[in-house]
C-alpha positions in Angstrom: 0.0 0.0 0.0 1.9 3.2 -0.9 2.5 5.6 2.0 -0.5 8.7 3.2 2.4 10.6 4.5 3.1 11.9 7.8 -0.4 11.6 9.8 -1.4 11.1 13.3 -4.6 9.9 15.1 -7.4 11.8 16.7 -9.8 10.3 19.0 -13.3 11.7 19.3 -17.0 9.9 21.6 -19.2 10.7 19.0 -23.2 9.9 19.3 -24.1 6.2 18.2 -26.5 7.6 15.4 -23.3 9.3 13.8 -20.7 6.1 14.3 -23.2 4.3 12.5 -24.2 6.4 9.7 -20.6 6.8 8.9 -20.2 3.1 9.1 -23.2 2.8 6.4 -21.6 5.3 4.0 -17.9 3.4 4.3 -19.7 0.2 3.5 -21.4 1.9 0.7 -18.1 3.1 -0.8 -15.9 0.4 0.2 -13.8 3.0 2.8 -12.3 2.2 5.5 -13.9 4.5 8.3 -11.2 6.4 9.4 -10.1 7.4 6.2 -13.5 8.6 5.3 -13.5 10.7 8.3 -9.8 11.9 8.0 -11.2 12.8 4.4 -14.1 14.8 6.0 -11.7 16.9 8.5 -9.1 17.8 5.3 -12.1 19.0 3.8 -13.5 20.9 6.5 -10.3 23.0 7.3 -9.7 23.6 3.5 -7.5 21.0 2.8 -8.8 19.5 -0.6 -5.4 18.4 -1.6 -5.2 15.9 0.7 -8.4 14.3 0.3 -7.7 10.7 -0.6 -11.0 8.6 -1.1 -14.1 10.3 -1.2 -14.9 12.0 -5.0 -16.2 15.1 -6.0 -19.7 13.6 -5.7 -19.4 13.4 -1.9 -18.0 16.1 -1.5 -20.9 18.5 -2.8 -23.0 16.6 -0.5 -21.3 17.7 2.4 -21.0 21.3 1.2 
């Protein structure tokens, strides 16, 4: 598997309704769930460029 690059972990309690809506999307796309959601935080402090999974479709959704 080539390499993501430096990264480090972040945990977060987050309600059961959210854990397993996440869980539904990454089984929808094939993602594994913390990808999806480091994904989500690159996108949500402007960091596009190092968005690694999720396509331009999802990423209107969450706009």
């Amino acid at each position: 598997m080539p390499s993501k690059g430096d990264r480090d972990s972040i945990h977060s309690r987050v309600p059961v309704e959210v854990k397993e809506a996440i869980r539904k999307r990454c089984a929808a796309r094939g993602m594994k769930e913390s990808q999806y959601v480091a994904d989500l935080l690159a996108m949500a402090v402007g960091r596009h460029d190092l968005v690694r999974e999720l396509n331009q479709e999802v990423l209107q959704q969450t706009a």
